[in-house]
N, C-alpha and C positions, 0 to 999 in steps of 0.2 A: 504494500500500500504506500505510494508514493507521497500521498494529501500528509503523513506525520511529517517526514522533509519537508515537504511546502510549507505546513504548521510553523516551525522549526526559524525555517527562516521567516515567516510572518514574525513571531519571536524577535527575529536580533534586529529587524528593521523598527519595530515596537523600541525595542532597549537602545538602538542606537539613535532614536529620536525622543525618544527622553530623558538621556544624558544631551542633546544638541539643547531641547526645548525647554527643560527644565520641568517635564511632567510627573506626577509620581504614581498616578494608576489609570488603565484604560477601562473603560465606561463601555465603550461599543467600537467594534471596529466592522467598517464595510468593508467587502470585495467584490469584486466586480470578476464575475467567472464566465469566460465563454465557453459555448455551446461545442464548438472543437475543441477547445483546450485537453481535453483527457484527462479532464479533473471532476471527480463524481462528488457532488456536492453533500450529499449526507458522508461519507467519507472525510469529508473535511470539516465536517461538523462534530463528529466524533473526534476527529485528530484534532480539530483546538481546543476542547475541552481538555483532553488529557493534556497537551501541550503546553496549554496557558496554564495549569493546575502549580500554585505557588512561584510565580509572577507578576508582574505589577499589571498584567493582566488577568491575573484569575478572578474568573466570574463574572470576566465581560461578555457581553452577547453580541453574538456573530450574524452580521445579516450578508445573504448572500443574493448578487445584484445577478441575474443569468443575464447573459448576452447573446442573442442570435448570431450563428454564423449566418457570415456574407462571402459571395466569390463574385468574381469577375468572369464573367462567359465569352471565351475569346467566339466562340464559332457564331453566336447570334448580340455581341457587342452591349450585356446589358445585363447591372450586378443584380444577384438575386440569391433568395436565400435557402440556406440548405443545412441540412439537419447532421450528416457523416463529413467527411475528407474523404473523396474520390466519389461522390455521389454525380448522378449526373443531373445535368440541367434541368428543372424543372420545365424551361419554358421549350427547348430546344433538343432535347434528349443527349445533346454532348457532354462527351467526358473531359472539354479540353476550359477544366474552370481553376481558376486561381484566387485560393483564399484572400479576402480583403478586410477578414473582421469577424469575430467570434471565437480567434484561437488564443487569445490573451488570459491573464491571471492579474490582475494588480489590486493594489489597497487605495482606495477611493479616499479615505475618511474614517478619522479617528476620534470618538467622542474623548476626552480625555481630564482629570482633576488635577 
């Protein structure tokens, strides 16, 4: 399960911006997960909890933002949205599409005391 790494480093970017900001506990943190990314959302749910457990994040609540994947459809010129990585064009039946959005992971937003 690769979300407790993800977790992990959610963690040091937390502690490294609260040694910057001068925070001393997180309240809530967003992320923002897309729909490619290969990141399963209860999965990550579970691995923060265990993760944040005795941290200046434990017993923050995690909200998770999903993101639609989007590609770029070279054969009918017109982005659209799609559920897999190699799926084929909804509007056009080709396979000749390049991801342009959904395959991301980042942290949006930190409520923090």
């Amino acid at each position: 399960m690769h979300e407790l790494s993800l977790c992990e480093s959610i963690l040091r970017v937390i502690e490294q911006s609260a040694a910057e900001q001068g925070f001393r506990r997180v309240k809530t943190v967003w992320l923002e997960i897309g729909q490619l990314s290969g990141v399963e959302p209860e999965a990550m749910r579970f691995g923060f909890d265990v993760v944040m457990r005795d941290s200046l994040a434990d017993g923050a609540g995690l909200e998770i933002i999903e993101l639609p994947g989007r590609a770029w459809c070279m054969q009918c010129s017109r982005e659209v949205a799609v559920r897999q990585r190699f799926a084929e064009c909804p509007d056009c039946g080709s396979f000749q599409l390049q991801v342009t959005g959904g395959d991301e992971m980042r942290i949006k937003e930190l409520e923090v005391d």
